[in-house]
Structure formats: C-alpha cells, structure tokens
PDB file of N, CA, C, O and CB in Angstrom:
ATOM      1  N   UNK A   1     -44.851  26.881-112.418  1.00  0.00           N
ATOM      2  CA  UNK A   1     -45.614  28.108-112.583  1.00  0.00           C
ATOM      3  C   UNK A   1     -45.484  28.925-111.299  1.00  0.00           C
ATOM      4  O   UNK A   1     -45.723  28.330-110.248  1.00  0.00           O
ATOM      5  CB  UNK A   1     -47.114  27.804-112.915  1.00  0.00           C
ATOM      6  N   UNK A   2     -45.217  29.914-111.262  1.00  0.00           N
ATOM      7  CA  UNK A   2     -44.880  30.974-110.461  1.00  0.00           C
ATOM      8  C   UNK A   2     -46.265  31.712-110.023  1.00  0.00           C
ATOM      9  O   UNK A   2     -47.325  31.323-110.513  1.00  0.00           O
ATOM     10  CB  UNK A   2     -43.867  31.910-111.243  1.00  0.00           C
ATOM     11  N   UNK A   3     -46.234  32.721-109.148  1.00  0.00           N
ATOM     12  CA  UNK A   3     -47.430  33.722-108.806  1.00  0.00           C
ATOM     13  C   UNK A   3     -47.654  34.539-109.495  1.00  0.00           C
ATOM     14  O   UNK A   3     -48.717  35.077-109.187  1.00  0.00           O
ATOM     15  CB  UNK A   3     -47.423  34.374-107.800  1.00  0.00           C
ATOM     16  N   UNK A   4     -46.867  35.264-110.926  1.00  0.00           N
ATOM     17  CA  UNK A   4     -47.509  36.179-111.524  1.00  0.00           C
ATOM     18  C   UNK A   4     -47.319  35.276-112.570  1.00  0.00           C
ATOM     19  O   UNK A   4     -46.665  35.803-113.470  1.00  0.00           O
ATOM     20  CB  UNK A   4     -47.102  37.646-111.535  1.00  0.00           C
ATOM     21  N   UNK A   5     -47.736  33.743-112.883  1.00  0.00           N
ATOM     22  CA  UNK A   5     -48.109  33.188-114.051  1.00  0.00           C
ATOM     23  C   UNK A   5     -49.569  32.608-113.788  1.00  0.00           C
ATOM     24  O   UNK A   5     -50.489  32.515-114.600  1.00  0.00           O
ATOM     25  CB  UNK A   5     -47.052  32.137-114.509  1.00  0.00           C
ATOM     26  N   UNK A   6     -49.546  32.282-112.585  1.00  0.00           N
ATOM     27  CA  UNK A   6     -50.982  31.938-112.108  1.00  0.00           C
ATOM     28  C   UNK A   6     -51.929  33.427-111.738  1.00  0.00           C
ATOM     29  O   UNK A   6     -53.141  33.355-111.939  1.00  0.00           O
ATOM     30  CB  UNK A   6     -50.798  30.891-110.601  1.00  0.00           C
ATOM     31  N   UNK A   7     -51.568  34.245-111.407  1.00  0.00           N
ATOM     32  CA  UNK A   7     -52.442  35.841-111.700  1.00  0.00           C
ATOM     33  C   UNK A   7     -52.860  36.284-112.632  1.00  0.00           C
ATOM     34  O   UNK A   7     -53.860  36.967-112.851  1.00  0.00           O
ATOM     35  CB  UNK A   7     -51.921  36.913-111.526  1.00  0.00           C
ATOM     36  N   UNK A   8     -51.752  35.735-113.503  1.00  0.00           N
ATOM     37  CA  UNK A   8     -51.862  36.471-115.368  1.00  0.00           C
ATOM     38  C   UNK A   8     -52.455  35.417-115.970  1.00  0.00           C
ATOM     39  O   UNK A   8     -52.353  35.387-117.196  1.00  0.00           O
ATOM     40  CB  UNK A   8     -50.200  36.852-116.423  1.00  0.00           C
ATOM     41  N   UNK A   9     -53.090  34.484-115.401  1.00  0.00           N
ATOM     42  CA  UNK A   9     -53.708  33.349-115.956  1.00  0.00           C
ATOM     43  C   UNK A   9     -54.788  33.298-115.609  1.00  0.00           C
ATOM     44  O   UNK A   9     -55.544  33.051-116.549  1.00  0.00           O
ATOM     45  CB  UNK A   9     -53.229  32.259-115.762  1.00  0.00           C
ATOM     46  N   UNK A  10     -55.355  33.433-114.514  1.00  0.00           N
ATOM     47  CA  UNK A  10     -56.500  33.911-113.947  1.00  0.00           C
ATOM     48  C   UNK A  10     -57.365  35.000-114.478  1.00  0.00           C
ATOM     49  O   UNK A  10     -58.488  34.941-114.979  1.00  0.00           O
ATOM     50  CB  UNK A  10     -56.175  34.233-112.852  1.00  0.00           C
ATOM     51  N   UNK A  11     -56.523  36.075-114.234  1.00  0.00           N
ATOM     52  CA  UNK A  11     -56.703  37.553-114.991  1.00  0.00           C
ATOM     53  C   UNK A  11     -57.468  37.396-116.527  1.00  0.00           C
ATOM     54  O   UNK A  11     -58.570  37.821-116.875  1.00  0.00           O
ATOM     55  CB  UNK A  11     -55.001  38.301-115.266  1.00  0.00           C
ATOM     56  N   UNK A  12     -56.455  36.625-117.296  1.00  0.00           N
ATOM     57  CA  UNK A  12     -56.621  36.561-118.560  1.00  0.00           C
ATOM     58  C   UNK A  12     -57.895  35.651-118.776  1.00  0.00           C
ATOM     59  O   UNK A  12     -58.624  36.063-119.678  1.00  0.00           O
ATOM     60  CB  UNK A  12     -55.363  36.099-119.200  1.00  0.00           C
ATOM     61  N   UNK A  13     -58.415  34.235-117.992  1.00  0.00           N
ATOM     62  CA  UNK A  13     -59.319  33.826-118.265  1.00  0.00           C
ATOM     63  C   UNK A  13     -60.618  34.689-117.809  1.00  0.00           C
ATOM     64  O   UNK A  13     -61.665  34.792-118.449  1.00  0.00           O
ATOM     65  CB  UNK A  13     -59.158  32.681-117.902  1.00  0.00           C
ATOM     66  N   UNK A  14     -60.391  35.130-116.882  1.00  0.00           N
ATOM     67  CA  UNK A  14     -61.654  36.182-116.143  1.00  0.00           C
ATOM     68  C   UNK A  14     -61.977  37.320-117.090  1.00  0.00           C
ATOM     69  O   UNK A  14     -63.156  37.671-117.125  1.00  0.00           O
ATOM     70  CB  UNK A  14     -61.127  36.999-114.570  1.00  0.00           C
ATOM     71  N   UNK A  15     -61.023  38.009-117.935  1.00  0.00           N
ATOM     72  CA  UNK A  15     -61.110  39.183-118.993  1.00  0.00           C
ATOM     73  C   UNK A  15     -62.068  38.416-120.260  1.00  0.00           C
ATOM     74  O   UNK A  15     -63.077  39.026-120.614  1.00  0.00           O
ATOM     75  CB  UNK A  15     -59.302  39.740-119.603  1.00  0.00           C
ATOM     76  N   UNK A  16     -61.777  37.217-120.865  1.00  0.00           N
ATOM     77  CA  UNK A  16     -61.946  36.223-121.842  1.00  0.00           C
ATOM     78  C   UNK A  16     -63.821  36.117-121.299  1.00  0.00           C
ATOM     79  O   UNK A  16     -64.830  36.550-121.855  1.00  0.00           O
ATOM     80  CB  UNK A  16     -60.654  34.595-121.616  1.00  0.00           C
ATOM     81  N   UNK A  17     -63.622  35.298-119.920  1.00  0.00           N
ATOM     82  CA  UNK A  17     -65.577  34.751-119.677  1.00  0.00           C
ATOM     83  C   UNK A  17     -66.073  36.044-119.566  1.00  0.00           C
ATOM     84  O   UNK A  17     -67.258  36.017-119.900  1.00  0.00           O
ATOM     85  CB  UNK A  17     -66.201  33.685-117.968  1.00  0.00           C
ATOM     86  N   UNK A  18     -65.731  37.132-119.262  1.00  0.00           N
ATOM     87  CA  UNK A  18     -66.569  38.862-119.255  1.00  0.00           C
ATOM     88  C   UNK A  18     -66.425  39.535-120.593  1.00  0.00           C
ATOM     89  O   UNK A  18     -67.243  40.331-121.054  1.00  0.00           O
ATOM     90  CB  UNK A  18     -65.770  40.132-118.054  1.00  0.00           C
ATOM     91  N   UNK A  19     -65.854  39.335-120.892  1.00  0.00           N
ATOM     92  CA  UNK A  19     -65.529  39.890-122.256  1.00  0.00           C
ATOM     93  C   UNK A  19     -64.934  41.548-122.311  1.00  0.00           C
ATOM     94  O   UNK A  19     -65.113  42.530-123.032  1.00  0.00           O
ATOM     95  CB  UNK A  19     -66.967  39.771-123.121  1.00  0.00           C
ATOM     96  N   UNK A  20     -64.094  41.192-121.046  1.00  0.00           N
ATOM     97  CA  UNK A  20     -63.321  42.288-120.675  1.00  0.00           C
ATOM     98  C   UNK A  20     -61.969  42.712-121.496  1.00  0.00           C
ATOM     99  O   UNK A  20     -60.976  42.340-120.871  1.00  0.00           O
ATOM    100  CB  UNK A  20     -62.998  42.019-119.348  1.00  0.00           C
ATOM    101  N   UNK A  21     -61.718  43.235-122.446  1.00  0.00           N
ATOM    102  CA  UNK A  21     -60.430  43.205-123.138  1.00  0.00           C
ATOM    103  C   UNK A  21     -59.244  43.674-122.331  1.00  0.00           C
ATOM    104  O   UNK A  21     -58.113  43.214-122.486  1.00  0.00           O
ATOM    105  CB  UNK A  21     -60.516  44.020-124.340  1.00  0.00           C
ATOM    106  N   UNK A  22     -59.534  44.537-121.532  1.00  0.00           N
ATOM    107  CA  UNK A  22     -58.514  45.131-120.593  1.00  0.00           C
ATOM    108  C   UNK A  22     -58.004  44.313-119.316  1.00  0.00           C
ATOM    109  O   UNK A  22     -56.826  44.454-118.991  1.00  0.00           O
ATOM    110  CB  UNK A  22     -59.098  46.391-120.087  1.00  0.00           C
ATOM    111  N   UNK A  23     -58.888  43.408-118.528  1.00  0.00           N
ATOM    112  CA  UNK A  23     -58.631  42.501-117.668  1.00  0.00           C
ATOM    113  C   UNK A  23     -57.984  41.111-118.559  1.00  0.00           C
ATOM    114  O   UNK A  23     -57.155  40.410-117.979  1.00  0.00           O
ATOM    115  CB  UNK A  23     -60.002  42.280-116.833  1.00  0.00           C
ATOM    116  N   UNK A  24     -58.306  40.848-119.633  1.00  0.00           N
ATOM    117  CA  UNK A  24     -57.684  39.690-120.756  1.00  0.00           C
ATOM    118  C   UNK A  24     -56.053  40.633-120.867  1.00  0.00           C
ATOM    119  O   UNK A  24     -55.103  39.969-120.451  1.00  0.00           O
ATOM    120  CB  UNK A  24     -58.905  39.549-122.777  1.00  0.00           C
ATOM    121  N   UNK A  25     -55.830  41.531-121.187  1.00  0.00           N
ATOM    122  CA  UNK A  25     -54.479  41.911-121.571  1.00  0.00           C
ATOM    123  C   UNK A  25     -53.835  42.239-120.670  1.00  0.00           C
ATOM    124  O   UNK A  25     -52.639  42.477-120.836  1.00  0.00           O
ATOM    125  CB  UNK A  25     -54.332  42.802-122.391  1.00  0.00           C
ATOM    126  N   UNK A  26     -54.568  42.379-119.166  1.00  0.00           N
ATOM    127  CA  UNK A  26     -54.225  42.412-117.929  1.00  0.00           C
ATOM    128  C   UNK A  26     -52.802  40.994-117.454  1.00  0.00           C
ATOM    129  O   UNK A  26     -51.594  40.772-117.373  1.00  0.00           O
ATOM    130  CB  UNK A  26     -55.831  42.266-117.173  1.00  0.00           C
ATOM    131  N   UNK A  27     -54.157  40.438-117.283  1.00  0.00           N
ATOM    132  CA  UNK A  27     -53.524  39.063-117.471  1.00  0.00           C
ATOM    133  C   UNK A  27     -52.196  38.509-118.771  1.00  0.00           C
ATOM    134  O   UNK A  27     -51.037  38.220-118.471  1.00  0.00           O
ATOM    135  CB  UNK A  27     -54.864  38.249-117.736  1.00  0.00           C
ATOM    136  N   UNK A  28     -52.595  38.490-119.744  1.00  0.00           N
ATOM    137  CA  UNK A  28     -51.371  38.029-120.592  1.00  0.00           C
ATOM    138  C   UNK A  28     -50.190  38.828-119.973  1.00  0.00           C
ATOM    139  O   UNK A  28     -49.221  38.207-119.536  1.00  0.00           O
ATOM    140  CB  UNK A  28     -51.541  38.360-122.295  1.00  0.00           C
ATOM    141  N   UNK A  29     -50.240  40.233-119.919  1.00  0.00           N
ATOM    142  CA  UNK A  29     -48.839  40.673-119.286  1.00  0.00           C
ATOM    143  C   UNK A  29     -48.193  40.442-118.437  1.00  0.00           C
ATOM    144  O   UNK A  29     -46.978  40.623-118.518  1.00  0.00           O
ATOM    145  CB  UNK A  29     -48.696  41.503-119.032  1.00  0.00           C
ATOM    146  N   UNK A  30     -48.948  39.824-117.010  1.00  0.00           N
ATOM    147  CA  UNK A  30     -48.782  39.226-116.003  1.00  0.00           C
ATOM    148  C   UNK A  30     -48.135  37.935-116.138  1.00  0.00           C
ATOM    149  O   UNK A  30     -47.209  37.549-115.425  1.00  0.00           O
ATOM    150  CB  UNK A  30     -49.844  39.192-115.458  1.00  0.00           C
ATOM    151  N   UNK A  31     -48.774  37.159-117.277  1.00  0.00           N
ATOM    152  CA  UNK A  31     -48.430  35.913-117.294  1.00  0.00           C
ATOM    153  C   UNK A  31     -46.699  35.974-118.348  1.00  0.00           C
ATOM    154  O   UNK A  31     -45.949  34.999-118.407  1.00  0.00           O
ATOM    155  CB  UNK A  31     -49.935  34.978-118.004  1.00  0.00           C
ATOM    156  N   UNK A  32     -46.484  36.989-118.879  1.00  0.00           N
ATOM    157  CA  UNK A  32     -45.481  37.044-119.796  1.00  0.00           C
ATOM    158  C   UNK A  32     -44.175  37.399-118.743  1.00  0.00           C
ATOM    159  O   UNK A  32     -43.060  36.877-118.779  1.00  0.00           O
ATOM    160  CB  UNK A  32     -45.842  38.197-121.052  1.00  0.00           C
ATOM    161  N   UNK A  33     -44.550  38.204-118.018  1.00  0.00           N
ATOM    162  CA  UNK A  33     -43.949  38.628-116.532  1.00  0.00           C
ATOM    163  C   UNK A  33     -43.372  37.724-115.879  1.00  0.00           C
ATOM    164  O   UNK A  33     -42.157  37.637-115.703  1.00  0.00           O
ATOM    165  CB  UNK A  33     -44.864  39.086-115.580  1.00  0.00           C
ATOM    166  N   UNK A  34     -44.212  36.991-115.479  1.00  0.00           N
ATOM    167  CA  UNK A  34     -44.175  35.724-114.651  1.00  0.00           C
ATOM    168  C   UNK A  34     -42.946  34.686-115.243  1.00  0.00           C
ATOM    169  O   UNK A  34     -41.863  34.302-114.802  1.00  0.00           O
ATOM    170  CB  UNK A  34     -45.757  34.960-114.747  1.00  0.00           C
ATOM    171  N   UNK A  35     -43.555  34.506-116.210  1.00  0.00           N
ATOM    172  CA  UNK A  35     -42.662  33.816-117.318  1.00  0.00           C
ATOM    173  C   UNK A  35     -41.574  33.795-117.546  1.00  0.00           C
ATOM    174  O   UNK A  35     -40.833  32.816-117.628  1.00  0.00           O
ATOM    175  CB  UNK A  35     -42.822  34.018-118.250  1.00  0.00           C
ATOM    176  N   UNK A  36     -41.254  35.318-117.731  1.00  0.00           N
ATOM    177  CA  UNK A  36     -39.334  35.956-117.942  1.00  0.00           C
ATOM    178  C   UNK A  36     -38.936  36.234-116.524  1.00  0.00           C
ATOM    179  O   UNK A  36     -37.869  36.844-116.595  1.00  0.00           O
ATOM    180  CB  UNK A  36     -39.020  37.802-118.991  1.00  0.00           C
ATOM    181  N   UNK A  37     -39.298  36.073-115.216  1.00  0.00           N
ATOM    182  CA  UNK A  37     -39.220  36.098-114.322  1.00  0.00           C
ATOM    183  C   UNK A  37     -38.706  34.225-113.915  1.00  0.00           C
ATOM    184  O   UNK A  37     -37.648  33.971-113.339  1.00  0.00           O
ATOM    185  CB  UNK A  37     -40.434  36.877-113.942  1.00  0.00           C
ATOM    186  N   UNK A  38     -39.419  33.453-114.233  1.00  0.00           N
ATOM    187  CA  UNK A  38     -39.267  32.017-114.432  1.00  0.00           C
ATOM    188  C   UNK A  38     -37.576  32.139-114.661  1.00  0.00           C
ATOM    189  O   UNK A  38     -36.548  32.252-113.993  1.00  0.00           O
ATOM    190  CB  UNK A  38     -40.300  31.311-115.847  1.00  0.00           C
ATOM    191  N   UNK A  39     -37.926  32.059-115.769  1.00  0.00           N
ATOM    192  CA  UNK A  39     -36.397  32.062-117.103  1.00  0.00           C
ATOM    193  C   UNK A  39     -35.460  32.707-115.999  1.00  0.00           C
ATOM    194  O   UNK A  39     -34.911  31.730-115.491  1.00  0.00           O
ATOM    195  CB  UNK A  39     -36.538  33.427-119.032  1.00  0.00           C
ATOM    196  N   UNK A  40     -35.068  33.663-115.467  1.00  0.00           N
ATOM    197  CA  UNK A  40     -34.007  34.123-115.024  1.00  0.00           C
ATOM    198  C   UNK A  40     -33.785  33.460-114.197  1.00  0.00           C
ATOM    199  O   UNK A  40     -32.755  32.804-114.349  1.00  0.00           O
ATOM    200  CB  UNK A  40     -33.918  35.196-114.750  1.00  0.00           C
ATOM    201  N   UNK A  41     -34.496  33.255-113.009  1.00  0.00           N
ATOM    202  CA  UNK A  41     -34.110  31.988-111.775  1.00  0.00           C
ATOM    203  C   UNK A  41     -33.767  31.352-111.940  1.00  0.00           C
ATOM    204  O   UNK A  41     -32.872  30.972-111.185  1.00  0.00           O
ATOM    205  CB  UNK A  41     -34.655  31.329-111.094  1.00  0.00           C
ATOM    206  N   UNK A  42     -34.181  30.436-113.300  1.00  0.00           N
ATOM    207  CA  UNK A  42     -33.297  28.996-113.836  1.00  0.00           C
ATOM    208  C   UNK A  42     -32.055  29.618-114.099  1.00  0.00           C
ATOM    209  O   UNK A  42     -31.050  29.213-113.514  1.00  0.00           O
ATOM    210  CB  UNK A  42     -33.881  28.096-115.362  1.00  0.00           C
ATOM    211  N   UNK A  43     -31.990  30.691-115.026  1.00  0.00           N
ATOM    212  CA  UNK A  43     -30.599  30.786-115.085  1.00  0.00           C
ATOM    213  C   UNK A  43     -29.455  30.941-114.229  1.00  0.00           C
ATOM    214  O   UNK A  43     -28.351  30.398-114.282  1.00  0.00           O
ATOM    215  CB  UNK A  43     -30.480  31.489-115.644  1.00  0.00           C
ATOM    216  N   UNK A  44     -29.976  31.869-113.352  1.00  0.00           N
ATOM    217  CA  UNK A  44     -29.292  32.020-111.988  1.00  0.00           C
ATOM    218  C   UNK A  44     -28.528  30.796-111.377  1.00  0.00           C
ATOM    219  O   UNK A  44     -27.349  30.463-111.262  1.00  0.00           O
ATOM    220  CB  UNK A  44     -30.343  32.404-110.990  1.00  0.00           C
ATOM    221  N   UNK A  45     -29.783  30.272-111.030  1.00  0.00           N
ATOM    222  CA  UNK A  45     -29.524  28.335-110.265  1.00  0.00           C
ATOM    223  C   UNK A  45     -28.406  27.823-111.422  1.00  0.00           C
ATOM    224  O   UNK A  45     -27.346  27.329-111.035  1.00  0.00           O
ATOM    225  CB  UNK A  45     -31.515  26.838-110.391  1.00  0.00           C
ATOM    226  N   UNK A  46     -28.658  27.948-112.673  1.00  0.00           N
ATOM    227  CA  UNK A  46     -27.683  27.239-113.238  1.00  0.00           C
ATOM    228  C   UNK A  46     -26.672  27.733-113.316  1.00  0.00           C
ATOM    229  O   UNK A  46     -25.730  26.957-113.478  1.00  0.00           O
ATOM    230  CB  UNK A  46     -27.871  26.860-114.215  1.00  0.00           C
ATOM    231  N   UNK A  47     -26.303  29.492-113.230  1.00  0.00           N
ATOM    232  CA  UNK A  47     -24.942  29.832-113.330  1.00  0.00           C
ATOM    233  C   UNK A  47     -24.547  29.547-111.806  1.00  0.00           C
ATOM    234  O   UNK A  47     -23.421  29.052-111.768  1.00  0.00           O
ATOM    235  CB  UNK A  47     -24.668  31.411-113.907  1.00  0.00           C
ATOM    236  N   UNK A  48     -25.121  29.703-110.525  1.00  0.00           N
ATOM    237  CA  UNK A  48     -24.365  29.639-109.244  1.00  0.00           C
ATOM    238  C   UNK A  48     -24.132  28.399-109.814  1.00  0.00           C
ATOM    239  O   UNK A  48     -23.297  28.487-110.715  1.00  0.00           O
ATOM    240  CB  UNK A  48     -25.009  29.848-107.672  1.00  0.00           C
ATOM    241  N   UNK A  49     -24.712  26.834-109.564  1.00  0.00           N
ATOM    242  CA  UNK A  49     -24.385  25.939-109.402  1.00  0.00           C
ATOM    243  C   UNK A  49     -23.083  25.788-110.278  1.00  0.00           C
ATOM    244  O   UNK A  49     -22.238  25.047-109.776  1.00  0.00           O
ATOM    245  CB  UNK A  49     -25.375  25.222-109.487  1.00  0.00           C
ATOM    246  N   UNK A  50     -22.805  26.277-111.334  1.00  0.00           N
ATOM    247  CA  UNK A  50     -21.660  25.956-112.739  1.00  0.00           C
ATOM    248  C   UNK A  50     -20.919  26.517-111.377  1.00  0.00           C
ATOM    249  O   UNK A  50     -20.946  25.496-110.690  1.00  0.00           O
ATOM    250  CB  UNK A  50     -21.615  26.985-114.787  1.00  0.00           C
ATOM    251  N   UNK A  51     -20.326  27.442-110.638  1.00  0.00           N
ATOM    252  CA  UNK A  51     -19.765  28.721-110.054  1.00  0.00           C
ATOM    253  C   UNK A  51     -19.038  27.691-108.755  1.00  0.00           C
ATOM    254  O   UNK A  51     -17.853  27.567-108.447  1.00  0.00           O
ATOM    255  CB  UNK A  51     -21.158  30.182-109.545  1.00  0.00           C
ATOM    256  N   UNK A  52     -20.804  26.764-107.923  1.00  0.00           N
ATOM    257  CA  UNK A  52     -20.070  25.800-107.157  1.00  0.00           C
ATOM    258  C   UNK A  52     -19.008  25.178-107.545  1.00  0.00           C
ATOM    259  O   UNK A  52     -17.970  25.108-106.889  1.00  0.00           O
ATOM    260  CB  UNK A  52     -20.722  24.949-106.843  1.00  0.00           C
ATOM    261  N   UNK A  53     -19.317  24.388-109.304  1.00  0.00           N
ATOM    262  CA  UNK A  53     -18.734  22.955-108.827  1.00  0.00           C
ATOM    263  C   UNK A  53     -17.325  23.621-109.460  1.00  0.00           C
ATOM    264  O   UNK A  53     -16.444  22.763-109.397  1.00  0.00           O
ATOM    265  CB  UNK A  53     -19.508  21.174-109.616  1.00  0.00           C
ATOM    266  N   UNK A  54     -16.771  25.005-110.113  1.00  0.00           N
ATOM    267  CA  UNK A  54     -15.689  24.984-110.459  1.00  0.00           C
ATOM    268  C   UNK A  54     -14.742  25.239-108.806  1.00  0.00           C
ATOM    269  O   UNK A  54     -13.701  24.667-108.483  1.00  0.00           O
ATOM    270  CB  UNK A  54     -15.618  26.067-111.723  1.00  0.00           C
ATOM    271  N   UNK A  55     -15.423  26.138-108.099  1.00  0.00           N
ATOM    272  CA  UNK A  55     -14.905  26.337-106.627  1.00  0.00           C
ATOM    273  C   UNK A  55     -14.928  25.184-105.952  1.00  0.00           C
ATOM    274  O   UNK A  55     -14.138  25.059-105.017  1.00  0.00           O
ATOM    275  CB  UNK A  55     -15.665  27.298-105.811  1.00  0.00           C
ATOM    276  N   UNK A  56     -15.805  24.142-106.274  1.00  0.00           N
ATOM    277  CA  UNK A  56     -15.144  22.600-105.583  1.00  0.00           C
ATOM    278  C   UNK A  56     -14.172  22.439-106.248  1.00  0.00           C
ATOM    279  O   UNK A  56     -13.254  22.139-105.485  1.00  0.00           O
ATOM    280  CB  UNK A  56     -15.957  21.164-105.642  1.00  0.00           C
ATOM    281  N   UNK A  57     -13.853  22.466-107.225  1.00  0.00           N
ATOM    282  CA  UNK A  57     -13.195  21.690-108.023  1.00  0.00           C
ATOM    283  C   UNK A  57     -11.350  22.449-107.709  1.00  0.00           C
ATOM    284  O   UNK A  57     -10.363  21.744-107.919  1.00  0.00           O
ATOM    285  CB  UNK A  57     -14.029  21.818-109.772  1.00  0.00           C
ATOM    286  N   UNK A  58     -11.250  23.568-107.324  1.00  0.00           N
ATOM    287  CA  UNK A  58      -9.928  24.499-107.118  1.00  0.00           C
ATOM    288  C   UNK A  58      -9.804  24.220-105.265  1.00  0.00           C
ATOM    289  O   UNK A  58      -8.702  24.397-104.744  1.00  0.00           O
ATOM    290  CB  UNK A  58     -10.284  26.591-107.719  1.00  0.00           C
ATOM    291  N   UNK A  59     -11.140  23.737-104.293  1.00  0.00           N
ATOM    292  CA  UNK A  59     -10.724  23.357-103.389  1.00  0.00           C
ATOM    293  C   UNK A  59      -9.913  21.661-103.016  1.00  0.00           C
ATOM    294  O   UNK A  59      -9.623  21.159-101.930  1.00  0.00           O
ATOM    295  CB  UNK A  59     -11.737  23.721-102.847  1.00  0.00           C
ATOM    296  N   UNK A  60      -9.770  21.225-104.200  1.00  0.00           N
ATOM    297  CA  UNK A  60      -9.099  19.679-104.028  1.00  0.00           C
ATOM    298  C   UNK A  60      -7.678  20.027-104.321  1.00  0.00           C
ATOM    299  O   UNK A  60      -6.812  19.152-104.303  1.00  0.00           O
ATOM    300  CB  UNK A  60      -9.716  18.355-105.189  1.00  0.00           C
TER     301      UNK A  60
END
C-alpha cells in the first residue's frame, strides 16, 4: 500500500464515521489513484528487469 492508498483510505473512512459524502468520495479517488499508481511501478520493475536480463544475456 502506497501513500495515496493509505490517504484515500483514511479519507474515505473519516467521510463514512461523519457522514460526509464528499470527504468518502474524497478518499475512494485517492485510493483508486494510489492503486493505478501501484500497478504501473510493478510494471515498470518488471519491464526494466525483463530489459536487464536480455542485456545480460547479449553481454556473454
């Protein structure tokens, strides 16, 4: 969990115990944010690393 999944999680429970609808949808967006923000880093890490091991693999 990242910082805008734990904000948008926060957010969203704090909107929920007040019965704030706007601080609740605050949050979910944050946390959806956070989320597809997640997802790309993994992908990243997984395309460099694919990227390493073919460039090891042309340095032998």
């Amino acid at each position: 969990m990242n910082k805008d999944e734990l904000k948008g999680k926060v957010n969203e429970t704090l909107g929920k115990a007040t019965g704030d609808e706007s601080t609740e949808l605050k949050g979910k967006v944050q946390e959806a944010v956070g989320e597809a923000k997640h997802k790309v880093e993994e992908k990243v890490d997984e395309v460099s690393s694919k990227a390493n091991d073919m460039l090891d693999k042309f340095k032998k």
